[in-house]
C-alpha positions in Angstrom: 138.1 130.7 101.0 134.5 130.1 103.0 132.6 131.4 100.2 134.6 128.9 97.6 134.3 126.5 100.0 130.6 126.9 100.4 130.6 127.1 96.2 132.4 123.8 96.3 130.1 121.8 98.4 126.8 123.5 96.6 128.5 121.7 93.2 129.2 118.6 94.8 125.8 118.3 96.4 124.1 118.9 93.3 124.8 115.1 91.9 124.2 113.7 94.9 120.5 115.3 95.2 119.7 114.5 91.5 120.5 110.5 92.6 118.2 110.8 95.5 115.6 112.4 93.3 115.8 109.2 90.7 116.0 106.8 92.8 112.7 108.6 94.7 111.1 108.3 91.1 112.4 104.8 90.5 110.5 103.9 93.9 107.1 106.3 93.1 106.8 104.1 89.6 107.2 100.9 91.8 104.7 102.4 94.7 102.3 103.5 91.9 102.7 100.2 90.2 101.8 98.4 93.8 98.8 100.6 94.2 97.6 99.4 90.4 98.0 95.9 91.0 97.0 95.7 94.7 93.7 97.5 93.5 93.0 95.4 91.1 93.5 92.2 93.4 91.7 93.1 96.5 88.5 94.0 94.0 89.2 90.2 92.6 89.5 89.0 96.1 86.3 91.5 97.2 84.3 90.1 94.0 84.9 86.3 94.4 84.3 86.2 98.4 81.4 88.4 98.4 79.4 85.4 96.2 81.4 82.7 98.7 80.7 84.1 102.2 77.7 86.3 103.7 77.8 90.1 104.6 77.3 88.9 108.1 80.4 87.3 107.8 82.3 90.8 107.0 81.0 92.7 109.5 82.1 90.2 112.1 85.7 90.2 110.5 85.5 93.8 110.2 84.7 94.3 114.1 87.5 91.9 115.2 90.1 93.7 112.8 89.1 96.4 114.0 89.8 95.7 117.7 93.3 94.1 116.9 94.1 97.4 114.8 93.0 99.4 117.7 95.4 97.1 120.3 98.3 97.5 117.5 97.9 100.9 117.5 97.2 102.1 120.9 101.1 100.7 121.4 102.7 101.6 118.5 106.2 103.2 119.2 107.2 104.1 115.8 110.2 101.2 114.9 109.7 101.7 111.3 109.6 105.9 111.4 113.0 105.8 114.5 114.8 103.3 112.0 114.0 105.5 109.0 115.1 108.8 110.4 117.3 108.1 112.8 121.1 108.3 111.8 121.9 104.8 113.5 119.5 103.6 111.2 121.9 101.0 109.8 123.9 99.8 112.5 123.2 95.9 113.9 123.0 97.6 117.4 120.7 99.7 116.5 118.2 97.3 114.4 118.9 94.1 116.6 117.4 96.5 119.4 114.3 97.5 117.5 113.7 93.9 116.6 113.9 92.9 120.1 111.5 95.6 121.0 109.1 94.4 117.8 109.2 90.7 119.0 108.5 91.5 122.7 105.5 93.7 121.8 103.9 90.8 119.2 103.6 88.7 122.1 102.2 91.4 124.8 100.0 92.3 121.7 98.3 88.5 122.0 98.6 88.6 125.4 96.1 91.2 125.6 94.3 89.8 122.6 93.5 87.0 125.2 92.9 89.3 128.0 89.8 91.7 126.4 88.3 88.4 124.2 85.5 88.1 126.7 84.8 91.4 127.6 84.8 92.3 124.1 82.6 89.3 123.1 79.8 90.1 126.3 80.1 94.0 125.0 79.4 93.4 121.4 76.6 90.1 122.1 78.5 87.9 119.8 79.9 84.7 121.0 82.3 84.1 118.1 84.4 87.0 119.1 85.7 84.9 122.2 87.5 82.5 119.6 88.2 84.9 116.2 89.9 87.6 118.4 93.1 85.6 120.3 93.2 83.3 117.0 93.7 86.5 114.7 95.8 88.4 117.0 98.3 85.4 116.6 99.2 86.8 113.2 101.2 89.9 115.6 103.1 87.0 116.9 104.2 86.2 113.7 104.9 89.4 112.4 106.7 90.1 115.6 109.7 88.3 114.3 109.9 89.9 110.8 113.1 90.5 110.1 114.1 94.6 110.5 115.4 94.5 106.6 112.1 95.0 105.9 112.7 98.3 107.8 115.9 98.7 106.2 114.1 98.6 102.4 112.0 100.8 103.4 114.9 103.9 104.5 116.8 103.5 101.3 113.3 103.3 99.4 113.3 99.8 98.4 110.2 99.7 97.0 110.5 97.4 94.3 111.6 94.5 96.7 109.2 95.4 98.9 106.5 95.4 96.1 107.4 91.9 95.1 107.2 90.8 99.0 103.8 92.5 99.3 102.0 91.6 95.8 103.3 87.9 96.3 101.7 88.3 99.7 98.7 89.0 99.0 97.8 86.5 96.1 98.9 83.6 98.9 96.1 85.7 101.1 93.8 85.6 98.9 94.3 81.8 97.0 94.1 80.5 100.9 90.7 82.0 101.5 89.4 80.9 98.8 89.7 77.7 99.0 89.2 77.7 103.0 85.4 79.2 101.9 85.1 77.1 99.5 85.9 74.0 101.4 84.2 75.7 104.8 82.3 78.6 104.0 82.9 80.7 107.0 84.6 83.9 108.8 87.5 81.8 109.3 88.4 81.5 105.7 89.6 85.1 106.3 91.4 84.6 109.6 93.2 81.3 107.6 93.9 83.6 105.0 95.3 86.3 106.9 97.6 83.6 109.2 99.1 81.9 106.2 100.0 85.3 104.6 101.7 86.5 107.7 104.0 83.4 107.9 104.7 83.6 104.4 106.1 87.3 104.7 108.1 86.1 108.2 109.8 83.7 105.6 110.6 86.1 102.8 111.7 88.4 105.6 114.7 86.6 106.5 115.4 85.4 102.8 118.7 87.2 102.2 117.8 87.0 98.2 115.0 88.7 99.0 115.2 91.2 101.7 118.7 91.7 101.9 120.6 92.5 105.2 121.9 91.5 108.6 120.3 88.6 110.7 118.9 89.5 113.6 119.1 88.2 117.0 118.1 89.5 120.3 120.1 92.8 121.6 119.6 95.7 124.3 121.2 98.6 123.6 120.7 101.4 125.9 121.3 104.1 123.7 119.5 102.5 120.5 116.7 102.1 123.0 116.9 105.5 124.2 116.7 106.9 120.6 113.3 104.7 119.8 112.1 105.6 123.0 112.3 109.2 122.8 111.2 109.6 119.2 108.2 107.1 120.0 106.7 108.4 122.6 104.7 111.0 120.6 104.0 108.5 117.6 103.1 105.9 120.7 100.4 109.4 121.4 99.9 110.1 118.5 98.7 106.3 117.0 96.3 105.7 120.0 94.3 109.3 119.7 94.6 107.6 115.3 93.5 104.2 116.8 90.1 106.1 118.2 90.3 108.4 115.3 89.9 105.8 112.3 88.2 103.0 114.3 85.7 104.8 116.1 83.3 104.5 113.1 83.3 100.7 113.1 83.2 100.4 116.6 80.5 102.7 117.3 78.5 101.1 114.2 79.1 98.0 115.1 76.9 98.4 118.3 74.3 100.5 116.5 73.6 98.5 113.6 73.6 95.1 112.1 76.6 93.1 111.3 75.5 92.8 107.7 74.8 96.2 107.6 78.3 97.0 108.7 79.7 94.5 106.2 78.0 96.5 103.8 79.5 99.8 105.3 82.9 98.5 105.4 82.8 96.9 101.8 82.0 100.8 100.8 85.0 101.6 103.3 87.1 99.6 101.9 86.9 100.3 98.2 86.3 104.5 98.8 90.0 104.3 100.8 91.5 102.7 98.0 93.0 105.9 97.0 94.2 106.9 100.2 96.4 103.8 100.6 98.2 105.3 97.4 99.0 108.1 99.4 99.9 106.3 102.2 102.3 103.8 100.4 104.0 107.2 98.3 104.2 108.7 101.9 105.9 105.9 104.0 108.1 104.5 101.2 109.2 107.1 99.2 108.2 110.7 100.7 109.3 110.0 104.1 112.8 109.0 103.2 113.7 111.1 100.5 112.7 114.0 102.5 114.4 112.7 105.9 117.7 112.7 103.1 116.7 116.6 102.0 115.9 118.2 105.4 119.5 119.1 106.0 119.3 121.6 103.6 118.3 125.6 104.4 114.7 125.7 105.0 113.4 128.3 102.4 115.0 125.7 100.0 114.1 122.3 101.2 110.5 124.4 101.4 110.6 125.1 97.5 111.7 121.8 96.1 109.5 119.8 98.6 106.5 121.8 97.7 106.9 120.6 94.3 107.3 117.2 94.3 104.0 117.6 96.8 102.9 119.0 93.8 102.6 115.5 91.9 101.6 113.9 94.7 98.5 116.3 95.2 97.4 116.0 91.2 98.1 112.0 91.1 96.1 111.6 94.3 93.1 114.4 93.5 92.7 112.7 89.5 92.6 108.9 91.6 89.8 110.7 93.8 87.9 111.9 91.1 87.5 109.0 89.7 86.3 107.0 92.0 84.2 109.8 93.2 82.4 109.8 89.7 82.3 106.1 89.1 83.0 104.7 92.5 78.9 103.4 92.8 79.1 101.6 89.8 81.5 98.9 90.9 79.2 98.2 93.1 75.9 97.8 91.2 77.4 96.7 88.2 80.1 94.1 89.9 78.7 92.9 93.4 76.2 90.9 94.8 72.7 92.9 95.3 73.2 92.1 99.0 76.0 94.8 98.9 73.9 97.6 97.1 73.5 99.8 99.3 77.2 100.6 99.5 76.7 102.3 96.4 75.9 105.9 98.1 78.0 105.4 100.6 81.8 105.3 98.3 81.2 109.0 96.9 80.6 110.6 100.2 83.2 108.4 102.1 86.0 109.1 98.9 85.3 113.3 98.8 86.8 113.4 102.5 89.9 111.8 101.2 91.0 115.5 99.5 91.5 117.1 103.0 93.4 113.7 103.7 95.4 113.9 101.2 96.4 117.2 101.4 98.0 116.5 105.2 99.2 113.1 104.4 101.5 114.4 102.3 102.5 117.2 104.7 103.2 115.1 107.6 106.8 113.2 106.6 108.1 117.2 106.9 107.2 117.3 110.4 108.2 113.7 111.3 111.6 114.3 109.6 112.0 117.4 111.8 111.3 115.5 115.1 108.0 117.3 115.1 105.4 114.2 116.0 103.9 115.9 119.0 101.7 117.7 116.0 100.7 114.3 114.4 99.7 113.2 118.3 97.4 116.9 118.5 95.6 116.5 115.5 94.7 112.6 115.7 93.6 113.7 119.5 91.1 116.3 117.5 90.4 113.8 114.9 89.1 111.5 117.3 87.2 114.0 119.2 85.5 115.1 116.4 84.8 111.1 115.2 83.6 109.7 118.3 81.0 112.7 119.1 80.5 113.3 115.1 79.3 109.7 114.0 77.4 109.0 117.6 75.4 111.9 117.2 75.0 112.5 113.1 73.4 108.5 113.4 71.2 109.5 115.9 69.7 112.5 114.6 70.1 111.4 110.8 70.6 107.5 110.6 73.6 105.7 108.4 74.0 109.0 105.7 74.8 111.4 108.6 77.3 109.0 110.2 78.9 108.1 106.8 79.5 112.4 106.3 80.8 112.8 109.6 83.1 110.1 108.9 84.3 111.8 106.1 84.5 115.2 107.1 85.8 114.0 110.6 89.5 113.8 109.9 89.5 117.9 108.5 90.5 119.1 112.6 93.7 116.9 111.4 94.6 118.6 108.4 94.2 122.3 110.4 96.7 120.8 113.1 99.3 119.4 110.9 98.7 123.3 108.7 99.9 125.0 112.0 102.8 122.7 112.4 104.2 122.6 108.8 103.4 126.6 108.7 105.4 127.1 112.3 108.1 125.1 110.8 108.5 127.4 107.4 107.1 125.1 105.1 103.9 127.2 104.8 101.4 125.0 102.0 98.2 127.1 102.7 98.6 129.0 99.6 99.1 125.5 97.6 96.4 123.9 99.4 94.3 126.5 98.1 95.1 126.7 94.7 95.0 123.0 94.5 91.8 122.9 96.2 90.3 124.6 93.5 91.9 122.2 90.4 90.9 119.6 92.7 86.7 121.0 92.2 86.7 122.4 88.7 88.3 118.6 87.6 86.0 116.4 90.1 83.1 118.8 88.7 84.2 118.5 84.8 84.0 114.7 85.2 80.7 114.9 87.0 79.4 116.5 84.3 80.7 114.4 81.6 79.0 111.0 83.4 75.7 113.1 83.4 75.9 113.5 79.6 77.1 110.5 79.0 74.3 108.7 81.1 70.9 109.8 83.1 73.3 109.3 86.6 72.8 112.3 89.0 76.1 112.7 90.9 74.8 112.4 94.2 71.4 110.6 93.2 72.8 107.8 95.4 73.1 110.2 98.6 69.7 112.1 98.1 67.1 108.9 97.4 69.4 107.4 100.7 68.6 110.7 102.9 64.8 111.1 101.8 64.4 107.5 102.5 65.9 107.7 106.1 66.0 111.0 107.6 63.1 112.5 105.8 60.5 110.6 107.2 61.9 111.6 111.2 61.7 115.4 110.2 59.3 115.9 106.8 58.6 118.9 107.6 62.4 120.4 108.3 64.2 118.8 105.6 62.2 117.6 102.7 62.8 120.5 101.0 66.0 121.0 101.7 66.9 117.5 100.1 65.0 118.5 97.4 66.7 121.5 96.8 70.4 118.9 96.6 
């Protein structure tokens, strides 16, 4: 009778799984479509403010998001991962406490805003920081009272309503700073932007047509605040080490080089990461729940089927990264302002360390579905080791090229980390990290080759005539040939 039994439920389980596994594609065709269309609107919104504003005016908005990522960060608990994988998940106890919890941390998160303006502002010599900071940090007010169905689309893999919510976002954004800059031509035609896009999402929010749900209202339960609590505290870890991790570079720049200069660095930022927010959006909408639905099942099979639909995920994301390895530099020369040339040299170098990303971005739902986050907490600790000495010292010894490689080579301590954690746990990807390794170079060098034929470009031209001009002259006689010989 147990082994019927066992027969029985492997039959019924079987439609069941192949729902989830549609409704996981329905939502990667509408994260892939959001990736497609966001692209293409934040290079419109890149192209038309780039001719409205100075690069001196992105650096300084650069450095101030920057510092209210880094406060957002350094106190993240993880409401959107505890609501996902929790089994509470839908109860109004449940979400009224997390919403509670997300309201009362948007206002400590101005608070502080408030607190560090001046110091931050004395730190950095720049006056304008004293006002941009608290006024820009009022958006985490706003967002503060979002509505937790926003949370809830996300754990059944909304991603459709979610894309409308977003997209629709981002054109108000966008159509606001425009006509703030070209009314007022200024930094705070990105802050107004920014403001009025975070109301309009508080509105949408609570529009039951649009996201819907329950309507929240303040609520303390001790046991829903016990689970968030307990399944924070390592993503609450694990974002600050992140916060130094992926900051450090801006931070550090920003007191070692110009502003425009780092406007320049973080318009080649920017565009090189477009890829990774692919992987980010498949990861957090669709990955993360599907697999938090699949992790019930015996290990050596959950390992099987989740290894292939990583599969995808690692040939989508490694053909994105060729591409804009290969043509990355030309939407710079042939689409920006010559003020932002120099970025050119910078996307190839910045977008090849997004391979090693990808390959434990897509590994880390796994361990955050088992409970595991005290591995995402190691590795970002690493990562930002290995950023805040890497950049600090590659600049001083080899100027802007060597910071920009150890900022892309300075995340690979995470990807080892989160290897020994999914390999602990059974899941065991080296051998497919491998193998896909290789596709990954014989495709990014096929389509190298095919832009040399097709045009006199040098794949990493850019790079070489950027490290002759800069690091050569310090040390001619060390490494003149060596750059040569690249």
């Amino acid at each position: 009778m147990g082994l019927e039994a066992a027969k029985s439920q492997e039959t019924a389980e079987v439609p069941v799984m192949k729902a989830l596994e549609k409704k996981a594609l329905r939502a990667s065709f509408w994260s892939v479509l959001e990736y497609g269309s966001g692209t293409g609107l934040r290079v419109v919104s890149s192209l038309v403010l780039t001719r409205l504003l100075a690069p001196a005016y992105f650096g300084e908005m650069t450095l101030v998001a920057t510092l209210i990522v880094g406060i957002n960060l350094l106190s993240d608990i993880g409401l959107g991962p505890s609501v996902i994988q929790s089994k509470r998940g839908d109860e109004p106890d449940f979400l009224n406490t997390a919403w509670t919890l997300q309201v009362i941390r948007g206002v400590a998160l101005w608070l502080i805003a408030l607190v560090i303006a001046w110091p931050m502002a004395a730190f950095y010599r720049n006056h304008h920081l004293l006002y941009l900071l608290p006024v820009l940090a009022f958006s985490n007010v706003i967002s503060g009272f979002n509505s937790t169905n926003l949370l809830s689309l996300s754990r059944h893999m909304g991603v459709r309503r979610l894309f409308a919510i977003d997209g629709s976002m981002s054109v108000v954004s966008l159509v606001t700073t425009i006509i703030w800059a070209l009314i007022w031509p200024s930094v705070w035609a990105i802050v107004a932007g920014q403001l009025v896009a975070s109301v309009y999402r508080l509105i949408l929010s609570h529009t039951q047509r649009v996201a819907p749900g329950i309507r929240n209202s303040f609520r303390w339960d001790k046991e829903s605040l016990h689970s968030i609590v307990h399944f924070g505290k390592w993503i609450l870890i694990g974002t600050a080490f992140f916060f130094f991790a992926s900051q450090a570079d801006r931070l550090i720049l920003g007191k070692l080089i110009t502003l425009t200069l780092l406007g320049v660095y973080g318009l080649a930022y920017q565009l090189s990461d477009l890829p990774r927010q692919v992987f980010l959006s498949l990861g957090s909408r669709v990955a993360y729940p599907f697999i938090a639905k699949i992790i019930h099942l015996p290990r050596e099979e959950f390992r099987v089927k989740f290894l292939r639909y990583r599969l995808y995920s690692l040939a989508l994301g490694g053909g994105l990264l060729c591409m804009m390895i290969t043509f990355g530099d030309l939407i710079i020369t042939h689409l920006y302002d010559k003020r932002y040339h120099e970025a050119a040299w910078m996307i190839p170098i910045l977008a090849l360390g997004l391979w090693h990303t990808l390959l434990y971005t897509t590994t880390l739902p796994v361990l955050f579905s088992l409970g595991k986050a005290k591995y995402n907490a190691y590795g970002n600790a690493a990562y930002a080791i290995a950023v805040g000495i890497g950049v600090w010292t590659a600049y001083h010894f080899f100027g802007m090229p060597g910071a920009v490689i150890a900022v892309a080579a300075g995340d690979f301590p995470m990807y080892l980390v989160v290897l020994i954690g999914a390999t602990r746990e059974g899941i065991r990807p080296l051998k497919q990290d491998l193998l896909m390794t290789l596709a990954f170079v014989a495709l990014l060098f096929s389509c190298l080759f095919a832009r040399s034929m097709l045009t006199s470009w040098h794949p990493i031209l850019p790079a070489r005539q950027a490290l002759r001009q800069r690091v050569v002259p310090m040390y001619p006689a060390t490494l003149s040939g060596v750059v040569d010989a690249v």
